[in-house]
ZARO-883003 format. One line per 4 residues: number of its first residue (from 1); their letters; for each residue x, z, y of C-alpha. Coordinates in nm, 3 decimals. Example, Ala and Ser with C-alpha at 12.3 -4.5 7.8 and 13.67 -1.06 7.14 Angstrom:
<atoms>
1 = as = 1.230:0.780:-0.450  1.367:0.714:-0.106
</atoms>
This chain:
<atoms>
1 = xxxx = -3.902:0.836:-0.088  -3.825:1.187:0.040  -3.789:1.428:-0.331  -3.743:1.740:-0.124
5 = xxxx = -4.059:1.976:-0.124  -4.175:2.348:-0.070  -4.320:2.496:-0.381  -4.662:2.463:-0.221
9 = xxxx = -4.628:2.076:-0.194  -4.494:2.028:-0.571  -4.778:2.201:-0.749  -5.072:1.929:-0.667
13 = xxxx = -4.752:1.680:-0.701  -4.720:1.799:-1.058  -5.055:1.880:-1.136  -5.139:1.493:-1.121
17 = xxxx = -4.830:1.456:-1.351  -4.970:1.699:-1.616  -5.317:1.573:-1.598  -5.155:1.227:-1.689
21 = xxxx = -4.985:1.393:-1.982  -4.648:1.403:-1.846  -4.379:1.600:-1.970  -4.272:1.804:-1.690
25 = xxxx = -3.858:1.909:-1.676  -3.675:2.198:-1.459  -3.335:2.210:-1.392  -3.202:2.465:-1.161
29 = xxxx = -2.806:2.542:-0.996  -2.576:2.534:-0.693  -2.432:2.177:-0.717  -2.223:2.280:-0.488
33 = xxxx = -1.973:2.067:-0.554  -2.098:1.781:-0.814  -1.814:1.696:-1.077  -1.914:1.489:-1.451
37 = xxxx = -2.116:1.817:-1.583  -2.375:1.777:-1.356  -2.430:1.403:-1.423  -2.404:1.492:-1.758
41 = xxxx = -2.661:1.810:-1.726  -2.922:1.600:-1.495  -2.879:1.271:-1.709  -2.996:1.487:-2.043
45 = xxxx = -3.294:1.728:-1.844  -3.432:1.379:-1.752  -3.432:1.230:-2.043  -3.640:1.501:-2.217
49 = xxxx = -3.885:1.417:-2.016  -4.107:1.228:-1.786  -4.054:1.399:-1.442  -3.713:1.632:-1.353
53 = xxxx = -3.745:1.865:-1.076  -3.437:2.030:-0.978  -3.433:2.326:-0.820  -3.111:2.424:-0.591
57 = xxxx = -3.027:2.750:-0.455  -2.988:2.824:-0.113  -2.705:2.913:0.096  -2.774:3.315:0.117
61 = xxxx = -2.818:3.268:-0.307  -2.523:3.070:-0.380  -2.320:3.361:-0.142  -2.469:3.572:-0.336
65 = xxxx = -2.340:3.469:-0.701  -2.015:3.281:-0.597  -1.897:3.494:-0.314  -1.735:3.439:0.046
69 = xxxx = -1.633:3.075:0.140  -1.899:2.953:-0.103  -2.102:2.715:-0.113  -1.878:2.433:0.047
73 = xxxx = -2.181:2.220:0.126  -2.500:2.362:0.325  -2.862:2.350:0.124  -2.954:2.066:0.290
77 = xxxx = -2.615:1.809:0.200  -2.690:1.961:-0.091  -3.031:1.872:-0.180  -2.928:1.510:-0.028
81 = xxxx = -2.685:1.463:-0.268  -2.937:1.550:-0.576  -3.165:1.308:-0.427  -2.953:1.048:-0.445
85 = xxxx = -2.948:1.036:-0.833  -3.252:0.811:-0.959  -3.310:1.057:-1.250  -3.433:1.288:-1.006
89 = xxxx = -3.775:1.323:-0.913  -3.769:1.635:-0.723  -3.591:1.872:-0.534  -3.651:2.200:-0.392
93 = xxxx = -3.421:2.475:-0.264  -3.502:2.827:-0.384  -3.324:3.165:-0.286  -3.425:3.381:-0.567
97 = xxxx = -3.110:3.492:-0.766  -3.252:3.329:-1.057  -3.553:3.082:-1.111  -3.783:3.287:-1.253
101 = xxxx = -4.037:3.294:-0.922  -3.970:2.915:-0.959  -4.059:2.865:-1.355  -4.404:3.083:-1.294
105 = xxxx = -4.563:2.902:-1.013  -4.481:2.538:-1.127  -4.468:2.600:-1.529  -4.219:2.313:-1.639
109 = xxxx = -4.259:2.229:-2.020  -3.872:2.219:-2.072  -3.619:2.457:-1.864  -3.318:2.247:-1.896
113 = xxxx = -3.016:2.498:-1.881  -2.616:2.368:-1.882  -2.428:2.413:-2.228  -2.260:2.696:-2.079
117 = xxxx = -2.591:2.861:-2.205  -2.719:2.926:-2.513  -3.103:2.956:-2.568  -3.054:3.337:-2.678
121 = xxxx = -2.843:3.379:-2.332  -3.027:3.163:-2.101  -3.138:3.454:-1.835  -3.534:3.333:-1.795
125 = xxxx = -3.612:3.295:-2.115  -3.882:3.517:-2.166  -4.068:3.419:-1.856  -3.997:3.044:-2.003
129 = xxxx = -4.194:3.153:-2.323  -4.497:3.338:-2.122  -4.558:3.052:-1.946  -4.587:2.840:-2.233
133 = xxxx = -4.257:2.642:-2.188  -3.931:2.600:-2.424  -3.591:2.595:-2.337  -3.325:2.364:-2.406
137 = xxxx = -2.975:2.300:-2.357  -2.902:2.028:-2.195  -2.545:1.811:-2.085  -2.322:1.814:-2.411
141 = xxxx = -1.976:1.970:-2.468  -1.859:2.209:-2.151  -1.643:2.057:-1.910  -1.500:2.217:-1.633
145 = xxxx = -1.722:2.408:-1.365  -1.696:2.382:-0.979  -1.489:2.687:-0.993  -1.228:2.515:-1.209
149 = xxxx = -1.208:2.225:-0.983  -1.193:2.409:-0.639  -0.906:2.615:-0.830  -0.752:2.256:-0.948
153 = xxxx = -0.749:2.150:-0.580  -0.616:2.438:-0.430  -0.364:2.430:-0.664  -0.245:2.089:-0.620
157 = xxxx = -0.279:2.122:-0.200  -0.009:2.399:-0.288  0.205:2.213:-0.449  0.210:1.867:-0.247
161 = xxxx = 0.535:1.862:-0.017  0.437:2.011:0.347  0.421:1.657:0.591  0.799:1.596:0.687
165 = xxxx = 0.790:1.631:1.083  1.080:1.425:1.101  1.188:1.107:0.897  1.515:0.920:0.923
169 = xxxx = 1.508:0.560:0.767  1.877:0.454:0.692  1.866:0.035:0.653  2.180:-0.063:0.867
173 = xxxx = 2.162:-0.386:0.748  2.113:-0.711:0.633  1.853:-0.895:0.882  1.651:-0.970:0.539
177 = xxxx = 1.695:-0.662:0.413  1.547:-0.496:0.710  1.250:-0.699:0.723  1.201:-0.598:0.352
181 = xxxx = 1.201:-0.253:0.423  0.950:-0.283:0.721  0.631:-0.230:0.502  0.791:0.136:0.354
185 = xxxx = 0.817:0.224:0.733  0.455:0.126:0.760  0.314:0.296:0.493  0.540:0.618:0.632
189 = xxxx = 0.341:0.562:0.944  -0.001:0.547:0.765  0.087:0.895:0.558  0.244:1.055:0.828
193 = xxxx = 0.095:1.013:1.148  0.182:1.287:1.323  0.587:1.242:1.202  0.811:1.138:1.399
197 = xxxx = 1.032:0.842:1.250  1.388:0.740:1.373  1.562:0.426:1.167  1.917:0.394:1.179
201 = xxxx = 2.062:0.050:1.249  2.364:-0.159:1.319  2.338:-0.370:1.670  2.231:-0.699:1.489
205 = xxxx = 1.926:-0.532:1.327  1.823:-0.353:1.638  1.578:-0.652:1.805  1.379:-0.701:1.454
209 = xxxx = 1.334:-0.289:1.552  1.245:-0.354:1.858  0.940:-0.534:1.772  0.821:-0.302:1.587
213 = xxxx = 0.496:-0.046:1.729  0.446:0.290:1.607  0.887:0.357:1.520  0.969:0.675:1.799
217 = xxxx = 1.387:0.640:1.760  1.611:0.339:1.702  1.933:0.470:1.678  2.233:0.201:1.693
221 = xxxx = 2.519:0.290:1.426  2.859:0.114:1.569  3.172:0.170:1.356  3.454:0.335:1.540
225 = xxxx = 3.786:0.404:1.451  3.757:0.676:1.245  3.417:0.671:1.154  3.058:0.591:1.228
229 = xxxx = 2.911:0.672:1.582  2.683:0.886:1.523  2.545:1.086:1.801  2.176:1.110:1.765
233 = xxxx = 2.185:1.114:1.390  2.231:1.485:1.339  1.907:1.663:1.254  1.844:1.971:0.960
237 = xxxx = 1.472:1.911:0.962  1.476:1.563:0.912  1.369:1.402:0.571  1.623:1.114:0.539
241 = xxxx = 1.586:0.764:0.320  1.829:0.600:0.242  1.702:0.215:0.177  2.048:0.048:0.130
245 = xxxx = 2.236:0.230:-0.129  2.557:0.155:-0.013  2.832:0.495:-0.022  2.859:0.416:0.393
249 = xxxx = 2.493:0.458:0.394  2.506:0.744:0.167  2.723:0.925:0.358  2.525:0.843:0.698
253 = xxxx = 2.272:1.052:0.530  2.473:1.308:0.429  2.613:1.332:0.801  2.249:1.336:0.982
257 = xxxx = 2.256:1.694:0.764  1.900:1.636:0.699  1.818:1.886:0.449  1.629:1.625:0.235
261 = xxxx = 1.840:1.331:0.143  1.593:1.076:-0.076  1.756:0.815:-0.293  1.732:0.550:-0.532
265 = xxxx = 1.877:0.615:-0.939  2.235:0.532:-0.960  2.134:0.186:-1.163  1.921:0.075:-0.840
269 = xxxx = 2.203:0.152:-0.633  2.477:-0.128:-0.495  2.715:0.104:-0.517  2.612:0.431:-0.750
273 = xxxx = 2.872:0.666:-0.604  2.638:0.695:-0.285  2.380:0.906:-0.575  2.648:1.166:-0.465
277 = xxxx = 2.486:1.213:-0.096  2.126:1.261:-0.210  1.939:1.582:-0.271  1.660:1.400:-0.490
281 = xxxx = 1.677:1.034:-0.651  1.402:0.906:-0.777  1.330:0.733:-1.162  1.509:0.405:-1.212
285 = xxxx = 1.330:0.139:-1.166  1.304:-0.260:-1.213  1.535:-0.485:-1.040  1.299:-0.778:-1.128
289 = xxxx = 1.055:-0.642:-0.917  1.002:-0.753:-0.543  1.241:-0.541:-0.348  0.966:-0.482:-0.100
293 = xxxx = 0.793:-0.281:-0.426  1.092:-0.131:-0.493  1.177:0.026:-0.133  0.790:0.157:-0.145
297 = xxxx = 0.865:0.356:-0.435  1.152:0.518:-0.266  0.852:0.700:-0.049  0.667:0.894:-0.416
301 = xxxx = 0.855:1.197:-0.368  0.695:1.246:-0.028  0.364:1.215:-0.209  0.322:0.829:-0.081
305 = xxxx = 0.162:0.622:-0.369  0.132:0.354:-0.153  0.148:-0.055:-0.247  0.011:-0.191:0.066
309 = xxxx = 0.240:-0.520:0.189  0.206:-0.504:0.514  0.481:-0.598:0.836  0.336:-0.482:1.172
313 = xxxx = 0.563:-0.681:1.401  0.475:-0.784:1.737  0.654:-1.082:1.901  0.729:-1.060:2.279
317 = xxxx = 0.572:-1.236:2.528  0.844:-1.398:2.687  0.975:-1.506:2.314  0.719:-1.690:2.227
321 = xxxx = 0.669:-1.835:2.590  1.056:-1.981:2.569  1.020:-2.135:2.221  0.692:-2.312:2.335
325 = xxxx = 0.868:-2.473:2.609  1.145:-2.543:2.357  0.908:-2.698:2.123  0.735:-2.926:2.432
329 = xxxx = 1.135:-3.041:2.492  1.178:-3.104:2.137  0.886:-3.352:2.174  0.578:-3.154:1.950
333 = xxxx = 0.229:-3.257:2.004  -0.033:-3.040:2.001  -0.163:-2.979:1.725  0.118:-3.140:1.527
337 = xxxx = 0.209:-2.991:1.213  0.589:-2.877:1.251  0.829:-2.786:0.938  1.102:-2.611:0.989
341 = xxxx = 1.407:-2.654:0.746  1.644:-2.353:0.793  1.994:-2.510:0.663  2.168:-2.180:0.700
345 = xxxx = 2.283:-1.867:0.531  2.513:-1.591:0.501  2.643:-1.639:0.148  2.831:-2.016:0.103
349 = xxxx = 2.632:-1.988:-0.271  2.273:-2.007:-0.125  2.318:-2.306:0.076  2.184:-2.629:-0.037
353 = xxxx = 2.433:-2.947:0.054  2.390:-3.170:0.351  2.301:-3.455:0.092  2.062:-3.290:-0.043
357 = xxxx = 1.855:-3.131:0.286  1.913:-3.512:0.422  1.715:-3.686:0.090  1.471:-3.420:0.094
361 = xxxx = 1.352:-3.467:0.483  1.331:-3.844:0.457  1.098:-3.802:0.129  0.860:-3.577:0.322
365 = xxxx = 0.882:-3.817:0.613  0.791:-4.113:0.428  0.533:-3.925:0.198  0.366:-3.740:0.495
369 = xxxx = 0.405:-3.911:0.854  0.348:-3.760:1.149  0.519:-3.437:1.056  0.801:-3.263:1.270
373 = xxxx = 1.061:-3.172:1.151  1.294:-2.925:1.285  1.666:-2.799:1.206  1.731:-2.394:1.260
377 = xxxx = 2.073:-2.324:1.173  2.276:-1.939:1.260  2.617:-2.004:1.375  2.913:-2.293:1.465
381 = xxxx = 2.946:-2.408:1.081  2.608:-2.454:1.011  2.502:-2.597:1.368  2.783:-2.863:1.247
385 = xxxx = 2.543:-2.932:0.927  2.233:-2.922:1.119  2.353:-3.231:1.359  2.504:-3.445:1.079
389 = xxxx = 2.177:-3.423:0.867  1.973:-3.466:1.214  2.170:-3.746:1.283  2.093:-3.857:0.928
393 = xxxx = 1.707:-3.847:0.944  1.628:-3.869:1.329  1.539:-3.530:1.324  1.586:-3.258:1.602
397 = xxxx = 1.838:-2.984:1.627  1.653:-2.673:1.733  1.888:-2.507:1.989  2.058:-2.151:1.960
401 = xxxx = 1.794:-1.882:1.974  1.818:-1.511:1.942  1.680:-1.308:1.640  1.365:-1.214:1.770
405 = xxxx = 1.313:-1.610:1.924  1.383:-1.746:1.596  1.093:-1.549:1.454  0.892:-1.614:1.730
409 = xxxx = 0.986:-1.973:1.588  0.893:-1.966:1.257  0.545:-1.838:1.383  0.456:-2.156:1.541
413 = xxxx = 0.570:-2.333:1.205  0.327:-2.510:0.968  0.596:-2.495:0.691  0.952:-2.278:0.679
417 = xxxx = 1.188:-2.484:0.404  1.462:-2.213:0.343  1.730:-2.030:0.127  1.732:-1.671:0.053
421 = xxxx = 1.801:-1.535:0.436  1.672:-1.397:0.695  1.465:-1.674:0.833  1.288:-1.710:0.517
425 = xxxx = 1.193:-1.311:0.498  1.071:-1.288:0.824  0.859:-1.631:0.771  0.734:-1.418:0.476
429 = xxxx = 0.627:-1.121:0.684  0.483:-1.312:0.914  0.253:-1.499:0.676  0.353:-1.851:0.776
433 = xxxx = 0.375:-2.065:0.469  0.698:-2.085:0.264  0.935:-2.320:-0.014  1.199:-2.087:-0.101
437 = xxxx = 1.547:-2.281:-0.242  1.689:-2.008:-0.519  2.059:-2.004:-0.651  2.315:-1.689:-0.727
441 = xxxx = 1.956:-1.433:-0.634  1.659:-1.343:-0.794  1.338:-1.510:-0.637  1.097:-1.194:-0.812
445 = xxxx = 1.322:-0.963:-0.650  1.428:-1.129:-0.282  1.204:-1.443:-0.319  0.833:-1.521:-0.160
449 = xxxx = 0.605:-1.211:-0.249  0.265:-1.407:-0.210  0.087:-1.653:-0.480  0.023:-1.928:-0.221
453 = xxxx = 0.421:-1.964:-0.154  0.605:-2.177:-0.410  1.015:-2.151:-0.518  1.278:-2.392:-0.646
457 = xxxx = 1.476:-2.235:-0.913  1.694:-2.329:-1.215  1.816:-2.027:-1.353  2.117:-2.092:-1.568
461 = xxxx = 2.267:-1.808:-1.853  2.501:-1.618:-1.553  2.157:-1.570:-1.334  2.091:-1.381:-1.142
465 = xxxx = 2.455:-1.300:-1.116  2.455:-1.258:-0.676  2.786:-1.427:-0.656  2.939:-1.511:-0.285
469 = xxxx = 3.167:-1.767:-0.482  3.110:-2.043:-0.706  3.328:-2.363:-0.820  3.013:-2.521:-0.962
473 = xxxx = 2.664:-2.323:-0.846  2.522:-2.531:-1.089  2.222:-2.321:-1.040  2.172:-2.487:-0.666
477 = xxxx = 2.275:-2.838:-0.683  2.010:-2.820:-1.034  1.708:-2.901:-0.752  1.652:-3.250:-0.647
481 = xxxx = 1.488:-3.293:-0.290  1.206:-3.498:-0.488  1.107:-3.169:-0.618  1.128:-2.963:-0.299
485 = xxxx = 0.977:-3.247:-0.141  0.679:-3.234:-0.354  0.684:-2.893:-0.336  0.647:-2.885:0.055
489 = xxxx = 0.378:-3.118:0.079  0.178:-2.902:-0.198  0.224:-2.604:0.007  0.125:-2.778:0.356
493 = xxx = -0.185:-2.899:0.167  -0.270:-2.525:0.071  -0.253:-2.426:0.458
</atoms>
């Protein structure tokens, strides 16, 4: 139904209405910009009577009372937007200064004014009474008026931090660490599009960088004798973030001499003497969080309120290609469901022991047949492991591949079995299904971040206590391969 008329076309409209003793109601304003008082005002009018018309001033009328720049909408947006409201009958755009040509050709019963009226003060009053009508006040307590709120916006544009041009994301390392720190480059992108965004890097992290669309500037960091190579870096414009909290990252920031240096509170940092290099830390927060979450928050001071997980990485070609053929050599089928036990990690504290990676495959062999299994290690000590427990449980070494191949990897996997490293971050990011195998870390904090995902854990008193070295890690050799078998085979029954 189409509410808007001329004057001519509501007077037959509402003569029918009067002859069928309805109550006829007129409210009248800009609505130029509709805020809770004008639900408020329109929800009362209509429910002192049977049929609301509202009348709506024009554009040359609403110039007139509110001045240049006003009204923010044209007459018709605006008489589409009072339509909309079901307590509306009519609408009809007048451009009278007041109503009072309005009130004598369709004589309403009620003239519904806003509470910023009284009855003595309302401006047609008289012409109200002559006609036969009464006013009344309609909408409750005053709230704020369209004035108020263009003033609160203004106000608040002023005061948001002008879009950086230039950002500088300082995550040098680890390879976890920098896939963790991928979705606060993302959500940089999304709020900035126009920015542009350089990330500073050692060499190993440079191919996760690589695959990564939408990032203008990778810029390598090599230590040197002295210092850091750091050509590239320097840049007074730039807004820099500082991801690691580490005094040599720190002090990278400090030496790009961007003039904004973000950081986390001293608590959040590693090392709290880097708090030293930044112009503006931000409020402590949580280390039982996901440090994903955590990293986000980093971004609030450049007016980012942003929680969106999200990792836009983008295998190559050719990497995916090569560990296809790989697989084919390796003997999958198509279609097979492959799991892919990652034996490896940085820290001698997170890895499970041969015994224990060797009883867990041969309980998901015999519980689920038909699966393949395959063993990703990350350098000469823990290739060593992978061919004593493939020797073990007839199960194939997966040859060396680079960074980038390995996640191209875990992409074809069904399943990723895996300590808290690299492999089982990226697996993460790329949404492939994970068990996560939790010692000396935190799994809220480094651990799966999605519900489907499962973790084994036995925390003891010292955890999390992020120890390198341990004469008993307890807290590891606590889980039995029966439970990360069973754990596995829930998840690959999930999907």
């Amino acid at each position: 139904m189409n509410k808007l008329a001329t004057l001519d076309e509501l007077k037959p409209i509402l003569a029918r209405a009067r002859k069928d003793k309805k109550t006829i109601v007129l409210a009248n304003g800009c609505f130029d910009l509709i805020h809770v008082g004008h639900v408020r005002y329109l929800r009362d009018a209509a429910s002192r009577g049977d049929v609301l018309v509202v009348a709506i001033n024009s554009d040359k009328s609403v110039r007139r009372l509110k001045g240049p720049g006003r009204p923010l909408l044209p007459e018709e947006d605006r008489a589409e937007i009072i339509s909309a409201f079901s307590v509306v009958d009519h609408v009809l755009i007048f451009g009278e200064p007041n109503v009072e040509r309005v009130l004598t050709e369709l004589k309403p019963d009620i003239h519904a004014k806003g509470s910023d009226y009284t009855e003595e003060t309302v401006p047609e009053r008289d012409t109200v009474r002559r006609i036969g009508g009464r006013v009344a006040i309609a909408g409750g307590p005053k709230v704020r008026n369209t004035s108020d709120v263009i003033r609160t916006i203004a106000l608040s544009s002023a005061s948001r931090p002008r879009p950086p041009r230039n950002i500088l994301i300082i995550r040098l390392s680890s390879l976890g660490d920098i896939i963790h720190t991928i979705p606060a480059f993302a959500a940089l992108r999304r709020g900035f599009p126009g920015a542009k965004i350089s990330w500073a890097v050692a060499p190993p992290g440079k191919p996760i960088l690589e695959c990564l669309p939408g990032l203008d500037e990778i810029l390598v960091i090599k230590r040197g004798k002295l210092l850091w190579n750091t050509r590239g870096l320097h840049q007074r414009d730039r807004v820099a973030l500082d991801f690691q909290g580490l005094i040599k990252s720190g002090l990278l920031a400090e030496l790009s001499r961007a003039r904004t240096r973000l950081g986390f509170h001293k608590n959040n940092l590693k090392e709290s003497l880097a708090a030293i290099f930044y112009t503006q830390r931000i409020p402590q927060v949580s280390e039982d969080m996901s440090v994903i979450r955590k990293n986000l928050k980093l971004l609030a001071p450049l007016g980012i309120q942003d929680e969106r997980i999200d990792f836009p990485l983008r295998i190559p070609a050719a990497a995916s290609a090569k560990v296809r053929t790989e697989l084919r050599r390796l003997g999958r089928n198509p279609g097979q469901k492959m799991v892919v036990c990652n034996l490896g990690a940085a820290w001698k504290t997170k890895r499970w022991s041969e015994e224990r990676w060797t009883a867990f495959i041969l309980a998901l062999k015999k519980k689920q047949p038909g699966l393949l299994i395959l063993l990703l290690w990350g350098n000469t000590e823990e290739a060593e492991a992978a061919k004593a427990v493939g020797t073990r449980t007839s199960s194939p070494v997966v040859p060396f591949l680079s960074v980038v191949e390995v996640m191209a990897l875990l992409r074809e996997a069904s399943l990723l079995v895996s300590g808290d490293t690299f492999a089982l971050q990226a697996a993460c990011a790329l949404a492939v299904p994970v068990v996560g195998i939790f010692g000396p870390t935190n799994p809220r904090r480094n651990g799966p971040f999605r519900k489907e995902d499962f973790t084994a854990y036995h925390p003891k008193e010292c955890a999390p206590c992020y120890k390198r070295e341990c004469r008993r890690a307890e807290c590891l050799e606590d889980i039995t391969a029966e439970e990360v078998a069973g754990l596995a085979l829930k998840r690959l029954r999930k999907g």
